[in-house]
C-alpha positions in Angstrom: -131.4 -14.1 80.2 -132.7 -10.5 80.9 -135.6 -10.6 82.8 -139.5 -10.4 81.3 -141.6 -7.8 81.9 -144.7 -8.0 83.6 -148.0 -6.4 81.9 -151.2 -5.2 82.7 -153.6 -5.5 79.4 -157.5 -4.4 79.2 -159.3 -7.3 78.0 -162.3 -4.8 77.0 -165.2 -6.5 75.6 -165.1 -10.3 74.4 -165.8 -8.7 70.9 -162.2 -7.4 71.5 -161.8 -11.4 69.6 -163.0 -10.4 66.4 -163.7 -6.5 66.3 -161.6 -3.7 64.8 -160.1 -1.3 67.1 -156.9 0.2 68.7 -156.7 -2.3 71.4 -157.1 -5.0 69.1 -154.5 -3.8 66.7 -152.0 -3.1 69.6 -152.3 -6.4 71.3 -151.8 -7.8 67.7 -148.5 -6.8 67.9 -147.8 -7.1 71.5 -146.8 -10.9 71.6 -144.4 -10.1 68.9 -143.2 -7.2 70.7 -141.5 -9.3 73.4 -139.4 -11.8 74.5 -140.5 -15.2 73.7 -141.9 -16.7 76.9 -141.3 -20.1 78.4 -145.2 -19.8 79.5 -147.1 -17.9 80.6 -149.4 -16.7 83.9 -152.6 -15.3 83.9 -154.3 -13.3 86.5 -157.8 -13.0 85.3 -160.3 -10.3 86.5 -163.0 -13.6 85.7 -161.6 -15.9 87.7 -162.1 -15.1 91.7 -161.7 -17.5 94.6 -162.8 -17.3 98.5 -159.7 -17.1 101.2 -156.8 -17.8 98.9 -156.0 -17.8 95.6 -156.2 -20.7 93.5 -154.4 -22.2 90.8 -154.8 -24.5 87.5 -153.3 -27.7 86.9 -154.9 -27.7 83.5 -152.8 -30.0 81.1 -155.1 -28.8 77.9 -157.1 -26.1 79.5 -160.5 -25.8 78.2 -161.8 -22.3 76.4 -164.4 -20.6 78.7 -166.8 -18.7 76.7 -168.1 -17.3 80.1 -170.2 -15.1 78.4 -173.7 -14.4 76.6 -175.8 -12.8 74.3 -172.3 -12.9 71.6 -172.4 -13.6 68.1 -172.2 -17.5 67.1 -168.7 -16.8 65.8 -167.1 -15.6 69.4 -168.5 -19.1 70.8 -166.7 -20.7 67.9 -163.3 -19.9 69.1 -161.4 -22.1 70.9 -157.9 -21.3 72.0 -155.9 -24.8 72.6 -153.0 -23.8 74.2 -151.4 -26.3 76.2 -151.5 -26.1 80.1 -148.4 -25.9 82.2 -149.0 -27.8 85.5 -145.2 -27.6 86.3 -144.9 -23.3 86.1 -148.1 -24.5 88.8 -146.6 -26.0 91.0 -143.5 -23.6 91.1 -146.1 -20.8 91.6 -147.9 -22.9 94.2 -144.2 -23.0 96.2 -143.5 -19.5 95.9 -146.7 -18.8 97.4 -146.5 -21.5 100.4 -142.8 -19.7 101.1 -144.2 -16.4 101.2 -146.6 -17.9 104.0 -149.6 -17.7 101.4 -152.3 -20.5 100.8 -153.2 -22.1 98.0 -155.8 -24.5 96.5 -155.6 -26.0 93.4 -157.7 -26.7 90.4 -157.1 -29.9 88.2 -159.4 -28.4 85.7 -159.7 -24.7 85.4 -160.1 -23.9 81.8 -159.0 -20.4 80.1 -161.9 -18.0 80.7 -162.2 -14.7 78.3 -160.2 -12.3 80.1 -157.4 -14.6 79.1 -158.0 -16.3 75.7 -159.3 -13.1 74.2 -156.3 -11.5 74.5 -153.9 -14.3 74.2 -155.7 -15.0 70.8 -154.6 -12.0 69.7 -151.3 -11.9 71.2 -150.4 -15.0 70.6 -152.7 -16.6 67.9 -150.5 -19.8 67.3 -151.5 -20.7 71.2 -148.1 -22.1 71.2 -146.9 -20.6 74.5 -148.3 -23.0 77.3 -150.6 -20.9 79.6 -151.9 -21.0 83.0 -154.1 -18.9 85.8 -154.6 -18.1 89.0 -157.0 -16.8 90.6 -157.8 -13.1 92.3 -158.6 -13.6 96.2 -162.6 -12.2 96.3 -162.7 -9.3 98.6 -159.2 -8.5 98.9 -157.6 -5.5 97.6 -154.6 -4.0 95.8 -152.3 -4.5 98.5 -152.9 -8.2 99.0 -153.2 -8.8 95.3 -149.5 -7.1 95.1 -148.3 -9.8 97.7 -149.3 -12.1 95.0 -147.3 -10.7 92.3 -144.7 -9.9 94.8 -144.5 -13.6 95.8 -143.8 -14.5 92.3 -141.7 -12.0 91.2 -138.6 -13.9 90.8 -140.3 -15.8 87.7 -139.9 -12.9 85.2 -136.1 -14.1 85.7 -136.9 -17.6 84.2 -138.3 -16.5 81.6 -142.2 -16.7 82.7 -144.6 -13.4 81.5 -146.8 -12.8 84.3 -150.1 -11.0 83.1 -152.7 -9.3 84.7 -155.8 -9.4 82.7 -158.7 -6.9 83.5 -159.7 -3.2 82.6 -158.5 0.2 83.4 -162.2 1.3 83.7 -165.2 -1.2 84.1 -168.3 0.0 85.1 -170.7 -1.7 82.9 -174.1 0.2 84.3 -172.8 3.2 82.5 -172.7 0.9 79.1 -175.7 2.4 76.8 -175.3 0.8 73.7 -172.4 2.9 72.7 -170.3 2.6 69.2 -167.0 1.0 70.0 -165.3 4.5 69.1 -167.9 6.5 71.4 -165.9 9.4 73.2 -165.2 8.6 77.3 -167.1 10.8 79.3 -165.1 13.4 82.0 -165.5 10.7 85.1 -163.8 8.6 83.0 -161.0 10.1 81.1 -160.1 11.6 84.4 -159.6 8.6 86.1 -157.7 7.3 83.4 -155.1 10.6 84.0 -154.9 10.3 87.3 -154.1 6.4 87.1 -151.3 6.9 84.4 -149.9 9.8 86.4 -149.6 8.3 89.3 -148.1 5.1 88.0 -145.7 6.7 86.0 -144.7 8.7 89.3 -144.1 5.5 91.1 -146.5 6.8 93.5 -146.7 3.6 95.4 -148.9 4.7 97.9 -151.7 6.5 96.1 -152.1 3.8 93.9 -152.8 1.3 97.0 -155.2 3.9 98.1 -156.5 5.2 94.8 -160.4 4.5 95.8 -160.0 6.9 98.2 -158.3 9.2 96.2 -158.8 8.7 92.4 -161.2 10.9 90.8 -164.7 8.9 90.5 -162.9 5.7 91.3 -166.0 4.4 92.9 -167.9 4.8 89.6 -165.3 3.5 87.2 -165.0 0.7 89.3 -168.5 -0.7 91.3 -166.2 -3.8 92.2 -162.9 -4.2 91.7 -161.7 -7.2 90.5 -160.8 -5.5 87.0 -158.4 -3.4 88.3 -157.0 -6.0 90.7 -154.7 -7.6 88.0 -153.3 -4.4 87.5 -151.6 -4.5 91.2 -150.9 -7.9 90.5 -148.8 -7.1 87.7 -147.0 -4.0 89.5 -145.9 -6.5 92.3 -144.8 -9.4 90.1 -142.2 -6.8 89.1 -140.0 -6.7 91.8 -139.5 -3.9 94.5 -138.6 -0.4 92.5 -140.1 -1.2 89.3 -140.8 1.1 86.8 -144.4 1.4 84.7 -144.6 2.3 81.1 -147.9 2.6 79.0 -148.0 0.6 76.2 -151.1 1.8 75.0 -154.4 3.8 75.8 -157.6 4.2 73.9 -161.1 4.0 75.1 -163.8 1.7 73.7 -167.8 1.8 73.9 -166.9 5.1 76.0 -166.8 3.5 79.7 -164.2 0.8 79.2 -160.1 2.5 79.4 -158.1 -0.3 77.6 -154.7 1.0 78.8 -151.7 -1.4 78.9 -148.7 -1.3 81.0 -145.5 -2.5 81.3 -143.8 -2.9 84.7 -139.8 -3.5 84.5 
């Protein structure tokens, strides 16, 4: 079996559900676009835990709708894709033999930065899903570990997904149209990222708040951008990225989507 990708999506807005644009249309066809996985991991930029990341035993995980102020129809959807407790556990002893901790959930439902894509990627919700959690407060590198730790399950047919947003910085959000144009401190950012992840530029990318153009201001806190380092370590050493897609929605939020392989 060749081995799955790993992906980085931009979960956008919930409205991403049930409103028209690029994103939506290219993560319509993304599921279709790939191998058919076994199940499949989710890295949520909405699901953050103290110390050590955590992870969901779920058998029938619950839809989240961690969210509000949405029309009645978004709160309609539920997304009953079956848990997988065993891809879980094998996650839980990669971690442990890659000297990181672990807790466990028995409940943790799907929250939005999951479903919503996955509703659109895979609206049968006939692929058995699980999450884990970011670590609160650590960065890119230690968020690599985590993909890193994991990386041989892209070679048992497991897709590994980190779910979050190329941009996120929703003080900047105005009340713009969906197709409102990305101001400069955006659209350069968004350059800068693809460039340097095209270039492999390992180390810029670990240090790209420092470096970035207007990181600081795309990103207030990082935990949307954390899934992306997530997915570039699930990868394996020497992985290449590919963008699957770019478009900008509401003007602040960068919906890119990559591919590591």
């Amino acid at each position: 079996m060749s081995p799955l990708p790993t992906i980085f999506v931009s979960h956008g807005s919930p409205m991403l559900a049930l409103q028209d644009s690029p994103a939506r249309r290219f993560l319509q066809g993304l599921g279709e676009s790939l191998p058919r996985p076994k199940a499949i991991i989710v890295f949520s930029a909405h699901w953050e835990t103290m110390n050590a990341p955590a992870i969901s035993l779920a058998e029938q995980p619950a839809t989240i709708h961690d969210f509000g102020g949405f029309p009645k129809a978004l709160f309609d959807i539920q997304y009953h894709a079956a848990g997988a407790p065993e891809v879980a556990e094998q996650a839980a002893a990669l971690f442990a033999a890659a000297g990181i901790a672990v807790s466990r959930s028995a409940q943790r439902g799907l929250d939005h930065g999951t479903w919503v894509p996955l509703s659109l990627m895979y609206p049968q919700a006939d692929v058995p899903v699980m999450q884990i959690s970011l670590v609160r407060g650590a960065g890119p590198a230690a968020h690599e570990m985590l993909g890193r730790a994991l990386a041989q399950l892209r070679h048992e047919g497991l897709l590994v997904i980190g779910s979050g947003s190329l941009t996120h910085n929703l003080y900047e959000f105005r009340g713009q149209a969906v197709d409102a144009p990305a101001p400069t401190w955006v659209s350069e950012f968004e350059v800068w990222m693809r460039e340097r992840l095209e270039e492999g530029d390992h180390a810029a990318l670990l240090e790209y708040r420092n470096r970035a153009p207007s990181a600081v201001q795309n990103h207030p806190t990082e935990e949307h951008l954390l899934p992306l380092f997530v997915a570039m370590g699930a990868a394996g050493a020497g992985a290449k990225a590919q963008l699957l897609h770019t478009s900008v929605e509401h003007g602040v939020l960068a919906m890119d989507a990559y591919a590591f392989n």
